[in-house]
PDB file as gemmi writes it, atoms N, CA and C in Angstrom:
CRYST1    1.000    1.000    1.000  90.00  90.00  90.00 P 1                      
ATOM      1  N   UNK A   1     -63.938 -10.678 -26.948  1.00  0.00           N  
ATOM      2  CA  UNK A   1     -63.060 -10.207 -27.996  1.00  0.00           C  
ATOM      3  C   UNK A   1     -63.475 -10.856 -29.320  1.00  0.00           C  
ATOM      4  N   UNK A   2     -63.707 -10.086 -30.401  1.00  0.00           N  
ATOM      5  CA  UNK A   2     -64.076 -10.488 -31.870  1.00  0.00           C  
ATOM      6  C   UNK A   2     -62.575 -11.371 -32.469  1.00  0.00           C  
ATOM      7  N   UNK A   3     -62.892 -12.432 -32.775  1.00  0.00           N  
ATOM      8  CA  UNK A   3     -62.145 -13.056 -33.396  1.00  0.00           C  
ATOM      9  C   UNK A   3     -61.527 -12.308 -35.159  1.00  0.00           C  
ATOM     10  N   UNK A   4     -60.606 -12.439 -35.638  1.00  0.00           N  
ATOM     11  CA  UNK A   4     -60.308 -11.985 -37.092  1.00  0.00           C  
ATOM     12  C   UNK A   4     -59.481 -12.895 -37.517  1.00  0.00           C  
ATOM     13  N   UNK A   5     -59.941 -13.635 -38.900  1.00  0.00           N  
ATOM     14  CA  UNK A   5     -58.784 -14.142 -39.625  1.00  0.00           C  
ATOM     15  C   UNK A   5     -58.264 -13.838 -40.902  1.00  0.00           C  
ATOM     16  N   UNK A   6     -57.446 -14.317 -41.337  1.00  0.00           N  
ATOM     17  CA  UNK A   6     -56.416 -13.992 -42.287  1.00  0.00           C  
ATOM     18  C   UNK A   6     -57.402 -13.381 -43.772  1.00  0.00           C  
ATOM     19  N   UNK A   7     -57.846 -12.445 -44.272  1.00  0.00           N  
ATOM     20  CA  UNK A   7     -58.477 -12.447 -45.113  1.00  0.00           C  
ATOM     21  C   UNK A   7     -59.440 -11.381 -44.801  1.00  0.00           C  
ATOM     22  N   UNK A   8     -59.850 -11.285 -43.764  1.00  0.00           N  
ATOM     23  CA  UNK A   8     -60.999 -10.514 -43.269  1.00  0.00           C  
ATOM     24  C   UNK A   8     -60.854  -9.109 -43.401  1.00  0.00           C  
ATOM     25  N   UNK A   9     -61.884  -8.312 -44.059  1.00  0.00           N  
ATOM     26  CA  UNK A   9     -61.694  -6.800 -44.531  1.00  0.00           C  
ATOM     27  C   UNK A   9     -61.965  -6.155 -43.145  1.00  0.00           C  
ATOM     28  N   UNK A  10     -61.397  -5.053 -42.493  1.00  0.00           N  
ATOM     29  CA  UNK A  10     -61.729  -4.656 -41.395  1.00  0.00           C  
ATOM     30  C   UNK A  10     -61.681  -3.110 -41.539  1.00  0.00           C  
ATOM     31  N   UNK A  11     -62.248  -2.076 -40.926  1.00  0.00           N  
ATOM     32  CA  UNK A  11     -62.431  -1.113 -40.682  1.00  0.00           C  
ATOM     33  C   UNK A  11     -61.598  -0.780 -39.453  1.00  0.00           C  
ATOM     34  N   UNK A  12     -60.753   0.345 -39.249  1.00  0.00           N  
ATOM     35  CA  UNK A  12     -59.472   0.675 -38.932  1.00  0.00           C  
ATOM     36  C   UNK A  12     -59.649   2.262 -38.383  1.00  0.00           C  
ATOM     37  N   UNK A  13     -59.539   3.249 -37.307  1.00  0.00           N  
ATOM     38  CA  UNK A  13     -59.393   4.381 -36.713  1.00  0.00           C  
ATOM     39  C   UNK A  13     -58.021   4.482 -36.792  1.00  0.00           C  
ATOM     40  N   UNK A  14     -57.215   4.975 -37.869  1.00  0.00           N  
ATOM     41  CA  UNK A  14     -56.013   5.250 -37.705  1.00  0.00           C  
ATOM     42  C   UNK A  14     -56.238   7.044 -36.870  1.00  0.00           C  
ATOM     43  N   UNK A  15     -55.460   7.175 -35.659  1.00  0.00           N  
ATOM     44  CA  UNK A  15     -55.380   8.211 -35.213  1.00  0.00           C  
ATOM     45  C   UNK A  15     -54.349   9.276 -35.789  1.00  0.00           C  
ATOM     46  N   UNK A  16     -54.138  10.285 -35.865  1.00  0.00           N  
ATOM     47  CA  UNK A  16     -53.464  11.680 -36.386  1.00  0.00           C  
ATOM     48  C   UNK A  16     -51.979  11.691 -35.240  1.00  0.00           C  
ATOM     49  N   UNK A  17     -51.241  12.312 -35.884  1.00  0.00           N  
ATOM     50  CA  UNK A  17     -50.109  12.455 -34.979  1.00  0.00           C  
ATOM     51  C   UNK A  17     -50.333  13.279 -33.561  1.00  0.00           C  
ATOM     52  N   UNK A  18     -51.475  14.239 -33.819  1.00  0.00           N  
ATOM     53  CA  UNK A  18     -51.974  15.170 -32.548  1.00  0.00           C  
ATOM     54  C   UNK A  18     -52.859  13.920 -31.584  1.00  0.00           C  
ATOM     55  N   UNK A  19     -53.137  12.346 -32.211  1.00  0.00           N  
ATOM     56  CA  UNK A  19     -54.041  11.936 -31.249  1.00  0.00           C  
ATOM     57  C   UNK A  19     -55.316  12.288 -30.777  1.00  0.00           C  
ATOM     58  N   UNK A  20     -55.637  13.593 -31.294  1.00  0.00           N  
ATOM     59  CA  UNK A  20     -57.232  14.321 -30.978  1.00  0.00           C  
ATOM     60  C   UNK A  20     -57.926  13.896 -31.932  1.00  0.00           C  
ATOM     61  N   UNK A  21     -57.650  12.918 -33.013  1.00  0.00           N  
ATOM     62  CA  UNK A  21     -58.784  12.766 -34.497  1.00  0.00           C  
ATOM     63  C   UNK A  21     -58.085  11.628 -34.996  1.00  0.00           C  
ATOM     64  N   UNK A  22     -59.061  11.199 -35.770  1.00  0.00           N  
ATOM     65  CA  UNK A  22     -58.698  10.021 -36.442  1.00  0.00           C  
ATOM     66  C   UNK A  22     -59.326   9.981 -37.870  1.00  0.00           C  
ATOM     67  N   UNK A  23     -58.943   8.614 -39.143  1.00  0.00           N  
ATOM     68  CA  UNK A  23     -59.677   8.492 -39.882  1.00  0.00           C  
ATOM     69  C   UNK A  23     -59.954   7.050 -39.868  1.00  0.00           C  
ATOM     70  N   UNK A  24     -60.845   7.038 -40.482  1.00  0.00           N  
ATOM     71  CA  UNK A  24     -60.804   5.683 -40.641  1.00  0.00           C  
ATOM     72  C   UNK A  24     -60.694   4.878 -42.026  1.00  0.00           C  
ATOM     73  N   UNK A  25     -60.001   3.743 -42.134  1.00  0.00           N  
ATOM     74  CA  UNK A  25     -59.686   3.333 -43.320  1.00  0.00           C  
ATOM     75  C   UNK A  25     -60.132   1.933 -43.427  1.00  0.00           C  
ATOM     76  N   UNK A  26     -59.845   1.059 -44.251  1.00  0.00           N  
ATOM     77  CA  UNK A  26     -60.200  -0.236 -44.695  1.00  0.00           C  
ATOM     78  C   UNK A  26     -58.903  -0.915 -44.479  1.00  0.00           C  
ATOM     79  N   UNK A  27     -58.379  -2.244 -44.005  1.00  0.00           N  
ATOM     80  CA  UNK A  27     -57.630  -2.696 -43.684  1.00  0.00           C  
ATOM     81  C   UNK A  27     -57.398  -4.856 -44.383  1.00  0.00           C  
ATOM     82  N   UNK A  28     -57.056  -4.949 -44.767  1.00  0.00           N  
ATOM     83  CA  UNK A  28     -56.982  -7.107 -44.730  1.00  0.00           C  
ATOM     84  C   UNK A  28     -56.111  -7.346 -43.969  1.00  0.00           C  
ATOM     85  N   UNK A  29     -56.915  -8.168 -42.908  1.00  0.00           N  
ATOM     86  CA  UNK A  29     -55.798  -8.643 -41.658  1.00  0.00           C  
ATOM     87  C   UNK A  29     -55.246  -9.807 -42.429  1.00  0.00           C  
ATOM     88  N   UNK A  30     -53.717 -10.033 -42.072  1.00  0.00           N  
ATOM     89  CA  UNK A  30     -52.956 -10.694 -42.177  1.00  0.00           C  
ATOM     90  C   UNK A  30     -52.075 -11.874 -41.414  1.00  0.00           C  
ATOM     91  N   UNK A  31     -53.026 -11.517 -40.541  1.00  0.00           N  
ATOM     92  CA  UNK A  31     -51.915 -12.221 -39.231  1.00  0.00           C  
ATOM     93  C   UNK A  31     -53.259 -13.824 -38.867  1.00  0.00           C  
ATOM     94  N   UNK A  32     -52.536 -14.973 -38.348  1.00  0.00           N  
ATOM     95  CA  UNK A  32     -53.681 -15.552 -38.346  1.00  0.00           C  
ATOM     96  C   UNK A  32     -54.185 -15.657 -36.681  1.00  0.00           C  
ATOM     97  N   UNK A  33     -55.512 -16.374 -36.644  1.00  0.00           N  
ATOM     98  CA  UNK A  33     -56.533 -15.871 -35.306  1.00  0.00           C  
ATOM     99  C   UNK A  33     -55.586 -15.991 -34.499  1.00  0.00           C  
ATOM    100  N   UNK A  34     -54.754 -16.895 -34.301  1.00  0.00           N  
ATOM    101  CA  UNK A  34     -53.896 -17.404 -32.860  1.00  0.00           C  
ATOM    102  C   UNK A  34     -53.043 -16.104 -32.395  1.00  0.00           C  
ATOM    103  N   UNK A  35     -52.470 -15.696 -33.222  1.00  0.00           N  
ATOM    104  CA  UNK A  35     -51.242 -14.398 -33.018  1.00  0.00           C  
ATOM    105  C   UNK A  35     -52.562 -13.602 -32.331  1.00  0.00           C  
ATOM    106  N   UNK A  36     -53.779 -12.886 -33.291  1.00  0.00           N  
ATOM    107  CA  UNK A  36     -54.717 -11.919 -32.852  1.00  0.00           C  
ATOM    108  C   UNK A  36     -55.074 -12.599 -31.154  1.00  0.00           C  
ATOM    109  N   UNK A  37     -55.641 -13.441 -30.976  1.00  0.00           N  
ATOM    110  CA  UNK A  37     -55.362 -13.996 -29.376  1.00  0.00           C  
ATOM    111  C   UNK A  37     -54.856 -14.008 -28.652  1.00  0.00           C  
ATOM    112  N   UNK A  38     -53.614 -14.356 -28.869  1.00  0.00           N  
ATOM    113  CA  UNK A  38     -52.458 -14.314 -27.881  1.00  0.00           C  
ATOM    114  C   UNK A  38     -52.146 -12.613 -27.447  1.00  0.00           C  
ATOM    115  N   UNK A  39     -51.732 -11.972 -28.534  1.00  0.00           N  
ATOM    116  CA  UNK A  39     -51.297 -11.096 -28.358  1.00  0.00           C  
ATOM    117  C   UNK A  39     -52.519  -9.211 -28.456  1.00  0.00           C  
ATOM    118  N   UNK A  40     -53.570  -9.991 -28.380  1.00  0.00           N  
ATOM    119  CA  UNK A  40     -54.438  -8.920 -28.911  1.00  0.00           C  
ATOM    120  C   UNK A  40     -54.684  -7.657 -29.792  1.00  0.00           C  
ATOM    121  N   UNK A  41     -53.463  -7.660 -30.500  1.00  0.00           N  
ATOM    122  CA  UNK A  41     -53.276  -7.137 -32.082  1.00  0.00           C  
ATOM    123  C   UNK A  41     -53.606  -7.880 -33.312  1.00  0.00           C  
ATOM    124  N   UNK A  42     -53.585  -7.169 -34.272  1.00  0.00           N  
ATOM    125  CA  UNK A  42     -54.027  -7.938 -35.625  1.00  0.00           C  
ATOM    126  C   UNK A  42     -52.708  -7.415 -36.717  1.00  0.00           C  
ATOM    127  N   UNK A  43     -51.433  -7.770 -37.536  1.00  0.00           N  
ATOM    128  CA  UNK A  43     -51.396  -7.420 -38.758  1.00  0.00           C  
ATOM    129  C   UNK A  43     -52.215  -7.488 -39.848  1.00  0.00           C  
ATOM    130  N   UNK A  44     -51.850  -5.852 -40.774  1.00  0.00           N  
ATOM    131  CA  UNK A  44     -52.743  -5.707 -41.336  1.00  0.00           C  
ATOM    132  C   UNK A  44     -52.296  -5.419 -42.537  1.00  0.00           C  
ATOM    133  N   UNK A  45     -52.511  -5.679 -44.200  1.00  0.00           N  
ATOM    134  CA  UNK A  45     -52.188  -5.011 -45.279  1.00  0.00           C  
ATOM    135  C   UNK A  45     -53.414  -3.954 -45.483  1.00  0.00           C  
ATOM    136  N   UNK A  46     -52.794  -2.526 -45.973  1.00  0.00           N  
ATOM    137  CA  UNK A  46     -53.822  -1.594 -46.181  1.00  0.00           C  
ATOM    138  C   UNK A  46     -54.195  -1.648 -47.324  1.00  0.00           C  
ATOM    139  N   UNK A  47     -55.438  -0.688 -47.436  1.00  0.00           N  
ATOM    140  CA  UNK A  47     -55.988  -0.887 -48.567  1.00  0.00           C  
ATOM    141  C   UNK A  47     -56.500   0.519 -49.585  1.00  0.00           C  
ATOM    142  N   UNK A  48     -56.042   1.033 -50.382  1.00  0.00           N  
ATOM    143  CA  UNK A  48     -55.930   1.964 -51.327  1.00  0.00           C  
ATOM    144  C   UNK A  48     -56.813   2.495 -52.571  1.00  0.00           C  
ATOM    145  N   UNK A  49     -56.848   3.062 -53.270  1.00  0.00           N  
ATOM    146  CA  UNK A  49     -57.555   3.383 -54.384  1.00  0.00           C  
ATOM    147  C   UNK A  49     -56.716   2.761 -55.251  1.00  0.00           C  
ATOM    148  N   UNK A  50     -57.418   2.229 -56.198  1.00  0.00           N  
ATOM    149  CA  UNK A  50     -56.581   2.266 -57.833  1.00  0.00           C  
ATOM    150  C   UNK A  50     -55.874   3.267 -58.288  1.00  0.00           C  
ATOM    151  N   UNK A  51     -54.177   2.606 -58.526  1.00  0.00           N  
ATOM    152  CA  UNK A  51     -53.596   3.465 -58.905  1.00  0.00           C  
ATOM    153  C   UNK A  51     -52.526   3.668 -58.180  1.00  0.00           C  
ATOM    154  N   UNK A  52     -52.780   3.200 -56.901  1.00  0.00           N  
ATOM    155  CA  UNK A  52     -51.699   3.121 -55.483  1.00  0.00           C  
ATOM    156  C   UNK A  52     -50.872   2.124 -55.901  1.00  0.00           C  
ATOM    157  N   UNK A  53     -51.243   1.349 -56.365  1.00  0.00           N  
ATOM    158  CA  UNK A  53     -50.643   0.199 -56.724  1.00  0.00           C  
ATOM    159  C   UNK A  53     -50.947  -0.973 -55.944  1.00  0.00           C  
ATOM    160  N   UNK A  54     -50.431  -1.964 -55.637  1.00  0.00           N  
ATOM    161  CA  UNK A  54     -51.065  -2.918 -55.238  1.00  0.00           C  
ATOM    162  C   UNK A  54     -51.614  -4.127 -55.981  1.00  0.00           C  
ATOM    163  N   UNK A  55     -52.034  -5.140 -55.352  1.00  0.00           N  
ATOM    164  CA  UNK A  55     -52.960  -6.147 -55.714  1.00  0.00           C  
ATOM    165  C   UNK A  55     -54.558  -5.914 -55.766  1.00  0.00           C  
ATOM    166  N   UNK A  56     -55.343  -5.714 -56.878  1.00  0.00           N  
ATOM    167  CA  UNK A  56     -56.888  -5.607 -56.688  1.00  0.00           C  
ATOM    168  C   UNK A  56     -57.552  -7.008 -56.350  1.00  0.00           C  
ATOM    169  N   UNK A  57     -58.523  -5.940 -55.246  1.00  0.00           N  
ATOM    170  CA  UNK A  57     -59.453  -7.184 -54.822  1.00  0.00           C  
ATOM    171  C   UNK A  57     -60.733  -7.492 -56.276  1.00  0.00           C  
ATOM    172  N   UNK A  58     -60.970  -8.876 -55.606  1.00  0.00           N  
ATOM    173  CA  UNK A  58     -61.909  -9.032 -56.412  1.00  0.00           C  
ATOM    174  C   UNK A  58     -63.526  -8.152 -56.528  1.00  0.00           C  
ATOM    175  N   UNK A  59     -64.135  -8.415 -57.513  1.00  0.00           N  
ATOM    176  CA  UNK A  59     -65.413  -7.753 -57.636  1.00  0.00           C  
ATOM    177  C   UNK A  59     -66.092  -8.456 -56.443  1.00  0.00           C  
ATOM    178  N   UNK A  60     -66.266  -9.688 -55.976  1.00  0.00           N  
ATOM    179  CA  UNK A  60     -67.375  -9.736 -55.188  1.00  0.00           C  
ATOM    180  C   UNK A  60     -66.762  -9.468 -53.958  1.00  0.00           C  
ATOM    181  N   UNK A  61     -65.048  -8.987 -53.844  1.00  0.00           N  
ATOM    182  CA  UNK A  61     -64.868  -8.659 -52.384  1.00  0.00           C  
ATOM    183  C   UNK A  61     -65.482  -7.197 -52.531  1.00  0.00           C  
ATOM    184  N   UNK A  62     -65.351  -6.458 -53.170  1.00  0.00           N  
ATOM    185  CA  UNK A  62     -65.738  -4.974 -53.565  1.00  0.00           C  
ATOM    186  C   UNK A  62     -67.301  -4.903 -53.357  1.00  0.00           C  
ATOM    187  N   UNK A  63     -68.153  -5.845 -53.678  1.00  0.00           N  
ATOM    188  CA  UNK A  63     -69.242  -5.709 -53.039  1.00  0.00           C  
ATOM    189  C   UNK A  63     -69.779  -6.200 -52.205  1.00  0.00           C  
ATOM    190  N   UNK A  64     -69.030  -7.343 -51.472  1.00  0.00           N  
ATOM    191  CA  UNK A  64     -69.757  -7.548 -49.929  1.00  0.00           C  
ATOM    192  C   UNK A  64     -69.351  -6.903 -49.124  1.00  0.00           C  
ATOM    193  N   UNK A  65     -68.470  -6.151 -48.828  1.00  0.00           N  
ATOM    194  CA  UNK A  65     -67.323  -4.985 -47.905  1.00  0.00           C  
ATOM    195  C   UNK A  65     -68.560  -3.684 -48.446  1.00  0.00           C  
ATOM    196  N   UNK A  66     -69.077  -3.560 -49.095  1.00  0.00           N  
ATOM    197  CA  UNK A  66     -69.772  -2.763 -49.345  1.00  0.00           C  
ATOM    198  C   UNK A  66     -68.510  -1.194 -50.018  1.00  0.00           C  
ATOM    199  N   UNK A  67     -67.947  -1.408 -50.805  1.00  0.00           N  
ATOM    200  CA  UNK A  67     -66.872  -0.142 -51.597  1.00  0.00           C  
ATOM    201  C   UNK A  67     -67.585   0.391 -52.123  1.00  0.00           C  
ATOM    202  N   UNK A  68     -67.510   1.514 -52.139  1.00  0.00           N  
ATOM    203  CA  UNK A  68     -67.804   2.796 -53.189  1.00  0.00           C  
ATOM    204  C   UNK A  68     -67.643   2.076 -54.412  1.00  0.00           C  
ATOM    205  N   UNK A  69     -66.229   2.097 -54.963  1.00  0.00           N  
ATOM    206  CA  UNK A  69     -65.256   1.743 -55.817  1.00  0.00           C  
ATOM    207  C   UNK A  69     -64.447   0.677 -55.910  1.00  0.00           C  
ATOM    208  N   UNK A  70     -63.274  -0.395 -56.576  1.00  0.00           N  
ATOM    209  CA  UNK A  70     -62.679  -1.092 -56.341  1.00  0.00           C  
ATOM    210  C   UNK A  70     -61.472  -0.185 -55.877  1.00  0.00           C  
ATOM    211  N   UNK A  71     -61.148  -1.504 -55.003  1.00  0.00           N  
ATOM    212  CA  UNK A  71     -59.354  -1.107 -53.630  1.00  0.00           C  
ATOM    213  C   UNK A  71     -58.833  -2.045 -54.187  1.00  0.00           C  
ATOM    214  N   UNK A  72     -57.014  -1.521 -53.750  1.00  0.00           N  
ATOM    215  CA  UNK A  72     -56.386  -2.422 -54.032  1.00  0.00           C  
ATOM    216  C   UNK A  72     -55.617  -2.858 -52.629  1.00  0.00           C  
ATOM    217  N   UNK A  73     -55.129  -4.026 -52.396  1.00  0.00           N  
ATOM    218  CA  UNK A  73     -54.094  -4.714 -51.421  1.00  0.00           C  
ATOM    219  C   UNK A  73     -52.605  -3.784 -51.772  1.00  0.00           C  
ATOM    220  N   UNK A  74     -52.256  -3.148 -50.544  1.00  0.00           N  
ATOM    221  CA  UNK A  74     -50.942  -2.708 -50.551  1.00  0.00           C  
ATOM    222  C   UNK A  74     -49.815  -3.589 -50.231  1.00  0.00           C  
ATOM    223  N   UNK A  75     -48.485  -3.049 -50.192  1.00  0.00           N  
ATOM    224  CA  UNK A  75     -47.341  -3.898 -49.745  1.00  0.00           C  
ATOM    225  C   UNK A  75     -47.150  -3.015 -48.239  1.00  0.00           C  
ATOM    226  N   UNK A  76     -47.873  -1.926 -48.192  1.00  0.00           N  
ATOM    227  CA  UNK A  76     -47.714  -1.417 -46.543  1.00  0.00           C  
ATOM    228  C   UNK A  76     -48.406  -1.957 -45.498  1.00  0.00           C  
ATOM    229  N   UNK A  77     -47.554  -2.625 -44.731  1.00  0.00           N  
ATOM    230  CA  UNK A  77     -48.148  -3.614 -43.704  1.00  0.00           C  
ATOM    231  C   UNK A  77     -47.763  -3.131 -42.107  1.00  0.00           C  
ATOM    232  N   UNK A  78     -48.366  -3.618 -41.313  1.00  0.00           N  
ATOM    233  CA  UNK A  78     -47.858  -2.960 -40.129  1.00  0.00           C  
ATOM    234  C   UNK A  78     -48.789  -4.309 -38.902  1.00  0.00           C  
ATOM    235  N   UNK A  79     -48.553  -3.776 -37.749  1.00  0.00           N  
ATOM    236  CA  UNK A  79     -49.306  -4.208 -36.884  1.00  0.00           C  
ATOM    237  C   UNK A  79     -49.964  -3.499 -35.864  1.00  0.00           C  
ATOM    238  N   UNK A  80     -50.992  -3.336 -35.636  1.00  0.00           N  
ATOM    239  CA  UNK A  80     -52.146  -2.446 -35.168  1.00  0.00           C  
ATOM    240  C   UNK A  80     -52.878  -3.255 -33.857  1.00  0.00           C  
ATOM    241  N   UNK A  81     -53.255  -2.144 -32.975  1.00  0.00           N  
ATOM    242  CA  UNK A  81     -53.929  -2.910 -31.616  1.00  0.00           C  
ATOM    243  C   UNK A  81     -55.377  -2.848 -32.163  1.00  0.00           C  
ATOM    244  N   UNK A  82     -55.835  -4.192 -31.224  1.00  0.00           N  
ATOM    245  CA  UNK A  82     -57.433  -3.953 -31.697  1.00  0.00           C  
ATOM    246  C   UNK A  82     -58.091  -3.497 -30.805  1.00  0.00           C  
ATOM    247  N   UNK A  83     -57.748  -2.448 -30.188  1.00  0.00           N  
ATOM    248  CA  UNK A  83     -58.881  -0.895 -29.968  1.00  0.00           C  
ATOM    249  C   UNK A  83     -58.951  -0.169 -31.045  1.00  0.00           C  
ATOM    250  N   UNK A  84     -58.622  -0.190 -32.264  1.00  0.00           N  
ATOM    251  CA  UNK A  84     -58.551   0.513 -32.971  1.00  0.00           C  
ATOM    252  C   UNK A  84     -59.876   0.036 -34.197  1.00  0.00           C  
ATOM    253  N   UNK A  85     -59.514  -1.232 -34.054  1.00  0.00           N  
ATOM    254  CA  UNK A  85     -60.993  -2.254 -35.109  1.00  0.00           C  
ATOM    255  C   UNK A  85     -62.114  -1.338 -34.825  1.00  0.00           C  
ATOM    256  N   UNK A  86     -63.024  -0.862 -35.923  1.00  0.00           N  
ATOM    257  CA  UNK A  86     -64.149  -0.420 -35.778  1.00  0.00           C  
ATOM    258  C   UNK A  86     -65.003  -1.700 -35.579  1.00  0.00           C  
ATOM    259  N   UNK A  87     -65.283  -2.220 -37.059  1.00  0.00           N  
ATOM    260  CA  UNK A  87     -66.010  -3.156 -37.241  1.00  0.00           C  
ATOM    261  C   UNK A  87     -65.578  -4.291 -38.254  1.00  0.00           C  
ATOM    262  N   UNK A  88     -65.822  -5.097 -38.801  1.00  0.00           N  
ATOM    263  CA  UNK A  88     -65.445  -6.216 -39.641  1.00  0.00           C  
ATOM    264  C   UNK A  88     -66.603  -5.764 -40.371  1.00  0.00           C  
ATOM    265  N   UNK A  89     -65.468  -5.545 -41.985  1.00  0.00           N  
ATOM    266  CA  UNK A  89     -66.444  -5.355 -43.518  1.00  0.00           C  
ATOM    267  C   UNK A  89     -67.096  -6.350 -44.405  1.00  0.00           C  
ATOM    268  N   UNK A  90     -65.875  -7.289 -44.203  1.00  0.00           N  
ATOM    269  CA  UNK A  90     -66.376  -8.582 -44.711  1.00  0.00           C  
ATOM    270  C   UNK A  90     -65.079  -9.102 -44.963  1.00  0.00           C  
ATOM    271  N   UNK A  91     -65.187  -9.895 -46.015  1.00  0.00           N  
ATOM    272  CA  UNK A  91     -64.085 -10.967 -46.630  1.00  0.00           C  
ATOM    273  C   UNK A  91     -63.883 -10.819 -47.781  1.00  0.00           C  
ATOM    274  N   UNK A  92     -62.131 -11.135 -47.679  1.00  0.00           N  
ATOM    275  CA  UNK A  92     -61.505 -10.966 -49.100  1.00  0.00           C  
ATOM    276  C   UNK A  92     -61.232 -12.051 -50.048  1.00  0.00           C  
ATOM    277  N   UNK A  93     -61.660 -12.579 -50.925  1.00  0.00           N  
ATOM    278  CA  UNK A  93     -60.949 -13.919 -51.770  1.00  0.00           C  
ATOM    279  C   UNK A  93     -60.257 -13.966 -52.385  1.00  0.00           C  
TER     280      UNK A  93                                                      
END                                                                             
């Protein structure tokens, strides 16, 4: 099991209400490693276009995550299983 901590940009398969499709989005886990261990979920704040509102990440999180564009940190938070983790993007500062 991939470890994740508090900060870490992650790539996310949110599935469709039909369950046949998914998208995938950009995610900052929130929760720290021990909870992701114990319980094998991760909380997560999502992550948005400018304009959504939010907190913007920094420029060098925007380019080691590899963004198109700059994202911002939402206040929509949730908690998500990690079958769903694609991959880890990088890190947020």
């Amino acid at each position: 099991m991939t470890n994740f901590d508090p900060g870490d940009v992650v790539l996310l398969r949110f599935p469709f209400t039909d369950l046949l499709s998914s998208e995938k989005r950009p995610a900052v886990v929130i929760s720290p490693r021990e909870h992701t261990n114990i319980h094998h979920d991760l909380r997560r704040a999502r992550l948005d276009e400018p304009g959504a509102g939010g907190t913007g990440l920094s420029p060098r999180s925007v380019e080691t995550c590899r963004f198109a564009k700059a994202n911002v940190v939402e206040a929509a938070c949730g908690t998500v299983s990690m079958v769903i983790v694609e991959r880890r993007m990088g890190k947020s500062d």
